[in-house]
C-alpha positions as CSV (number, residue, x, y, z in Angstrom):
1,X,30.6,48.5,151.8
2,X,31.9,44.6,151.9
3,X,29.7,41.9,153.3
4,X,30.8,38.3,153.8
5,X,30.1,35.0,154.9
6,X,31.8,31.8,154.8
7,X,31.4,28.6,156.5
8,X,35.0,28.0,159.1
9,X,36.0,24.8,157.7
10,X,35.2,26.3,154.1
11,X,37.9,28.9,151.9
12,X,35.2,29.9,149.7
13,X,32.5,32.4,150.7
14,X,29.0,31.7,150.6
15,X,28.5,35.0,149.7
16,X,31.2,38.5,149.2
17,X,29.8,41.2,147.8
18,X,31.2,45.0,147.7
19,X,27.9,47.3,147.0
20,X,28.2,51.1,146.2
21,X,27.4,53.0,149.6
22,X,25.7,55.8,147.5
23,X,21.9,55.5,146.7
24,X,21.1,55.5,143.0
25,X,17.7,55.9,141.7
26,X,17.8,53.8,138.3
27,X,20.0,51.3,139.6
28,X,20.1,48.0,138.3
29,X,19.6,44.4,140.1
30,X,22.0,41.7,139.8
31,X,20.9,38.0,140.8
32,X,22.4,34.5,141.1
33,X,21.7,31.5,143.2
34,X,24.3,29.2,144.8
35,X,24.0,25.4,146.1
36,X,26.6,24.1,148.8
37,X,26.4,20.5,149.5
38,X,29.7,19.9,152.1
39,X,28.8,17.7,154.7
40,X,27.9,18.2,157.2
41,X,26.8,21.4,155.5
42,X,23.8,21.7,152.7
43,X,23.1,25.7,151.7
44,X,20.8,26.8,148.9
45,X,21.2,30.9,148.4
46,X,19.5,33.3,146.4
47,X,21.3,36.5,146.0
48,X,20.6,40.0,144.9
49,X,22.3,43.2,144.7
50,X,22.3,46.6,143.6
51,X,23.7,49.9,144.9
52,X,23.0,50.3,148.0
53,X,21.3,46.9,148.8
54,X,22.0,43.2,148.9
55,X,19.8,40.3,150.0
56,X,20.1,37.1,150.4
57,X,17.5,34.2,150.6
58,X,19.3,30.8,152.3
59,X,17.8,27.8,153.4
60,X,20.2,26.0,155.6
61,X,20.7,22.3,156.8
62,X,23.3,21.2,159.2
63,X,24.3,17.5,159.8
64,X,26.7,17.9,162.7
65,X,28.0,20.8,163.9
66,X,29.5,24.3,162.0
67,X,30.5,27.7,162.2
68,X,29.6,30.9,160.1
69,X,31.9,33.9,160.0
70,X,30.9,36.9,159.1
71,X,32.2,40.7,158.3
72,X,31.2,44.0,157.3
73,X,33.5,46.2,155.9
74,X,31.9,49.8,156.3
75,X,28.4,51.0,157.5
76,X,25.6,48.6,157.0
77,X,21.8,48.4,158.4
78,X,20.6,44.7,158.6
79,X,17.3,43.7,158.8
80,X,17.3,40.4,159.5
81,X,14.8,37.3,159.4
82,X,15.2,34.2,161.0
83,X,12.9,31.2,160.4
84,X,12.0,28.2,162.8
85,X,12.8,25.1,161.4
86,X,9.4,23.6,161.5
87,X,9.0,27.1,159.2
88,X,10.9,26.2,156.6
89,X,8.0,24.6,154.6
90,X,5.6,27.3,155.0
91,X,7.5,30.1,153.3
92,X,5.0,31.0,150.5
93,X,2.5,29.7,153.2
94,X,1.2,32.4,155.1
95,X,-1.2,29.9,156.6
96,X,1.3,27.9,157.9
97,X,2.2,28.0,161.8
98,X,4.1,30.7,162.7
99,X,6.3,29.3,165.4
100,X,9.6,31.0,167.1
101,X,10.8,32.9,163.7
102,X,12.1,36.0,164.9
103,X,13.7,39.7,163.5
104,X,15.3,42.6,164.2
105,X,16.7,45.9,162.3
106,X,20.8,46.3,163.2
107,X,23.2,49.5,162.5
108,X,26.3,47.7,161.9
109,X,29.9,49.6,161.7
110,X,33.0,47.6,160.4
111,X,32.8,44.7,162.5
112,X,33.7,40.5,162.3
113,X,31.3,38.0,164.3
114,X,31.2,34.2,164.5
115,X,27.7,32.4,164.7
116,X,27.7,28.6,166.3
117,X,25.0,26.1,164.9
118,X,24.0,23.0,166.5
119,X,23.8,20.0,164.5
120,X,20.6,18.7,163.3
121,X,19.8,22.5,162.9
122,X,17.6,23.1,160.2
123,X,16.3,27.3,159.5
124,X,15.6,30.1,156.7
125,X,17.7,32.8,156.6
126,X,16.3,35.8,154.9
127,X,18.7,39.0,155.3
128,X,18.7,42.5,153.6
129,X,21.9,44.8,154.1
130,X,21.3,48.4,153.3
131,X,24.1,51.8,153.0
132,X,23.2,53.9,155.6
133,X,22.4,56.2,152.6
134,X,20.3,53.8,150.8
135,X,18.3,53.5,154.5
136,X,18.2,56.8,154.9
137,X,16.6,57.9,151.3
138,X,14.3,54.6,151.3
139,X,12.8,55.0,154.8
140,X,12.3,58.6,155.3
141,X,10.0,59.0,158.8
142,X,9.6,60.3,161.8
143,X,9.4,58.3,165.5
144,X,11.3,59.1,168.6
145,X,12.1,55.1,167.9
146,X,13.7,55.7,164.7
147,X,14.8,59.1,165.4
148,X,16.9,57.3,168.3
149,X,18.4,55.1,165.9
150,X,19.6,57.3,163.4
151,X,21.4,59.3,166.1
152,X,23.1,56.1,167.4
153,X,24.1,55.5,163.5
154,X,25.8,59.0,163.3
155,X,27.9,58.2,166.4
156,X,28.7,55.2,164.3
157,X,27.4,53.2,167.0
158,X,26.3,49.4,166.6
159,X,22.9,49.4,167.8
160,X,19.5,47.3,167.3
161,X,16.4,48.5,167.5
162,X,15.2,45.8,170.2
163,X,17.8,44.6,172.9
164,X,16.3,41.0,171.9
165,X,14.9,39.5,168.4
166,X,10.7,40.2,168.0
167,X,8.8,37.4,166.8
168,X,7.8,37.5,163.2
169,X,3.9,38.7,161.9
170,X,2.3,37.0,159.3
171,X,2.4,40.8,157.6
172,X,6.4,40.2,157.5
173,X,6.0,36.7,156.0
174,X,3.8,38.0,153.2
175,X,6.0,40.5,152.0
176,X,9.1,38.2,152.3
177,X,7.5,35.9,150.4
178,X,6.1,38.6,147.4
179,X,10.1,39.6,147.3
180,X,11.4,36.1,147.1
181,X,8.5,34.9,144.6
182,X,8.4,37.7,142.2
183,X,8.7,37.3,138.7
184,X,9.6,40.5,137.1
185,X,12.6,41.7,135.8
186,X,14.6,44.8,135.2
187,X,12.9,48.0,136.0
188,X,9.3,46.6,137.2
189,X,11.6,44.1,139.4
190,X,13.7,47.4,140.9
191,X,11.1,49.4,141.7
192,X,9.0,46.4,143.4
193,X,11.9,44.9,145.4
194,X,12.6,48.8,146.6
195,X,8.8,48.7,147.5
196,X,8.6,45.9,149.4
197,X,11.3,46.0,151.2
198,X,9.8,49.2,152.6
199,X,6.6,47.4,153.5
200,X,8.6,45.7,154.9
201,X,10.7,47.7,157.4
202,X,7.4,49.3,158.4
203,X,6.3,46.2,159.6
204,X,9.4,46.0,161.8
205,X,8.9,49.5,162.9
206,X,5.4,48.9,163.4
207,X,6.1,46.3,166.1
208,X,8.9,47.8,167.7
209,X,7.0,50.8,168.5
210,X,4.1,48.5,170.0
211,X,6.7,46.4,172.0
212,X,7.8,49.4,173.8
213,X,4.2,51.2,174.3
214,X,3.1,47.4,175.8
215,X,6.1,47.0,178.0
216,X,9.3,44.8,177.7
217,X,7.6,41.7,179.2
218,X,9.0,38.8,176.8
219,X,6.5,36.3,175.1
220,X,6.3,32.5,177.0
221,X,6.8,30.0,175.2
222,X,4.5,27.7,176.1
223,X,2.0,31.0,175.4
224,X,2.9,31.3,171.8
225,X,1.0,28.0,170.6
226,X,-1.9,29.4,172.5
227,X,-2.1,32.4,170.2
228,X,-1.6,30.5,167.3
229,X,-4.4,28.4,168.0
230,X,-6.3,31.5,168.5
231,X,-5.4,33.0,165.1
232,X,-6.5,30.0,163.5
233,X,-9.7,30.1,165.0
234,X,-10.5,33.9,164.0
235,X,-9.3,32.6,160.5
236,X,-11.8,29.8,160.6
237,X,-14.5,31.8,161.9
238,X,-13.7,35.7,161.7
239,X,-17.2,35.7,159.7
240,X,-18.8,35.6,163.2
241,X,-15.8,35.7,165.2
242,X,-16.0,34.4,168.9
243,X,-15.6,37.5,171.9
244,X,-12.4,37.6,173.6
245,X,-14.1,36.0,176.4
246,X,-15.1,32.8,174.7
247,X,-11.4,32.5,172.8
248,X,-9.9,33.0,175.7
249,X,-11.8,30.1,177.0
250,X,-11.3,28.3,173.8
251,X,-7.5,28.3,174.1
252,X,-7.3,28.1,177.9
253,X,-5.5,31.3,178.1
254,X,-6.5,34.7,180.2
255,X,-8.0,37.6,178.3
256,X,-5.0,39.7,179.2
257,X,-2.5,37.4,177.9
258,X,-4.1,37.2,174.9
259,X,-5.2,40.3,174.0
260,X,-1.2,42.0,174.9
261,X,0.2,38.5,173.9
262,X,-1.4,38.7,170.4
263,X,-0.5,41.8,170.2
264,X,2.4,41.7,170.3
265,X,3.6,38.3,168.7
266,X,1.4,39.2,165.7
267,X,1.5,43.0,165.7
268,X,-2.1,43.3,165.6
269,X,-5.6,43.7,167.9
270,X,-7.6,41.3,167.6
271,X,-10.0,43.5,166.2
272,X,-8.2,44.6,163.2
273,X,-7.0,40.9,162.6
274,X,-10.5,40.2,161.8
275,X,-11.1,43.2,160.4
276,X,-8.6,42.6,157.8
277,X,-9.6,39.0,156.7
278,X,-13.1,40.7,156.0
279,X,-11.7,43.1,154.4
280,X,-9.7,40.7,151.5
281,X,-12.3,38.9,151.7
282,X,-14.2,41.4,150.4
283,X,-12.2,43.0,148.1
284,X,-11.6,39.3,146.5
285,X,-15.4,38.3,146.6
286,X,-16.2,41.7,144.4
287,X,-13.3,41.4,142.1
288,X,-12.9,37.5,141.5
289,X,-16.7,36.3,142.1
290,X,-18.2,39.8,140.7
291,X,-21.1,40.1,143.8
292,X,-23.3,42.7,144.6
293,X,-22.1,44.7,147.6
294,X,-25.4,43.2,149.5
295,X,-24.4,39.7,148.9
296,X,-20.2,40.7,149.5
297,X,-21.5,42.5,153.5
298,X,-23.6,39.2,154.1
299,X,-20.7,36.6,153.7
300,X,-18.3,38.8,155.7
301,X,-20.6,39.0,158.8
302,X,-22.2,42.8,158.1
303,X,-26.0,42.5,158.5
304,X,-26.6,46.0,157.4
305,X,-25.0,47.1,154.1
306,X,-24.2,50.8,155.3
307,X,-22.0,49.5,158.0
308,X,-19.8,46.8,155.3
309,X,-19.2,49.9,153.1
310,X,-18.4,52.1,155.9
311,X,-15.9,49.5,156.9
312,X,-15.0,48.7,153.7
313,X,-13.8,52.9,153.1
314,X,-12.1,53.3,156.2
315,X,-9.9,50.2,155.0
316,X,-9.5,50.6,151.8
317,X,-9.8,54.7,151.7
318,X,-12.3,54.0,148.9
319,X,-16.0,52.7,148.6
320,X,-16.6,49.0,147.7
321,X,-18.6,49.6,144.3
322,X,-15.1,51.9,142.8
323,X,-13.1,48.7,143.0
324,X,-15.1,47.8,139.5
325,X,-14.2,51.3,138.3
């Protein structure tokens, strides 16, 4: 498999890489970063590849207006991350607003594509390309959704899994940001990359699957910083967190919008939103400040004890007081 890149009015590539189609487990990693400054063109990538696998990490600026041309040589999946541009300063920020960053999982056969960008355009670009056998052997599942998928892949159809781009979830963020921040090398780096890359497709399958079980009905745009004012409210005060009633009310959006609407632009209820900032919060309390499981349940919002380590199992799949084990 081939992938390239290059901008039109450029001969050199910002990126052309041939990667082995054929999984292999001890593979090794190979990195490099390039800077492009060309008016009206300024590109910083970070690359890296194995067999199998290549990524690539670009934050983009264009001046005036440009086109990208593109080509795969072979059978590739794509999972691919777009950022906003008022994004592109909260990567390694999950707090940071969210915006209109989208994604999507492609199957790609042999094929050459041209991408238009305004000027004054200004995004992250965060793209993994996988061998179909690489995919195959790293996510190994069962859904009607992927099971779909795969068939289209054997007719060597191109295919998404969505007909349009999902918006990004803060889950996606983190785990983009543990790839693109982590500091290991050689075999630890391998088999963490591998990892979280996984993490990461199940995040994407996670909300395609919802999208379809909640109906096709697209996000507004004028919704979305509705939610996001709502998600930093449950931040602020997931402790004792408001009903859906009084958010609703809060950010002058109906209780149906916002329950499917958060659902689906952060691929979460509500109720396990909060459930999982108690839940770190927990697990960080006990391991960084060293509390007493009494004191941890009383700053999360658990009056009674039982019902903070009940919680506290059915998240974690272990009780609270073996963390110190």
């Amino acid at each position: 498999m081939i992938v390239k890149a290059r901008l039109a009015h450029q001969k050199d590539f910002l990126f052309s890489e041939e990667i082995p189609d054929r999984y292999v487990p001890d593979h090794r990693l190979s990195e490099k970063s390039i800077a492009i400054k060309d008016a009206p063109v300024a590109i910083k990538n970070y690359q890296l590849s194995t067999n199998g696998l290549f990524l690539v990490h670009a934050e983009m600026k264009f001046d005036g207006p440009a086109r990208i041309l593109t080509e795969v040589e072979g059978e590739a999946i794509t999972c691919q991350f777009i950022f906003s541009r008022k994004n592109t300063s909260g990567i390694g920020n999950p707090s940071a607003k969210y915006g209109l960053s989208r994604h999507n999982i492609r199957y790609i056969p042999s094929a050459k594509e041209a991408y238009d960008v305004k000027p004054d355009a200004e995004f992250v670009y965060f793209l993994i390309v996988l061998s179909k056998d690489y995919y195959l052997r790293l996510v190994d599942l069962y859904s009607p959704l992927h099971e779909q998928f795969v068939q289209e892949m054997e007719k060597g159809i191109s295919t998404s899994f969505a007909d349009q781009d999902l918006f990004m979830t803060p889950e996606m963020y983190r785990a983009i940001d543990a790839i693109i921040t982590c500091r290991q090398d050689g075999e630890l780096k391998r088999l963490f990359t591998d990892a979280r890359i996984t993490e990461l497709i199940m995040y994407q399958l996670e909300q395609f699957s919802q999208h379809l079980q909640g109906g096709r009905e697209p996000l507004l745009d004028r919704d979305i910083p509705k939610l996001e004012e709502a998600r930093e409210i449950l931040e602020r005060d997931y402790i004792n967190p408001p009903t859906h009633k009084q958010l609703s009310k809060m950010i002058l959006l109906n209780e149906f919008k916002l329950r499917t609407g958060f659902k689906k632009y952060f691929g979460s209820t509500i109720y396990d939103f909060v459930t999982r900032l108690r839940m770190e919060e927990a697990k960080r309390l006990i391991l960084e400040e060293g509390k007493n499981m009494y004191e941890v349940g009383v700053n999360i919002g658990f009056k009674h004890q039982a019902s903070f380590t009940n919680a506290f199992k059915k998240y974690y799949g272990i009780l609270p007081s073996d963390l110190r084990l």
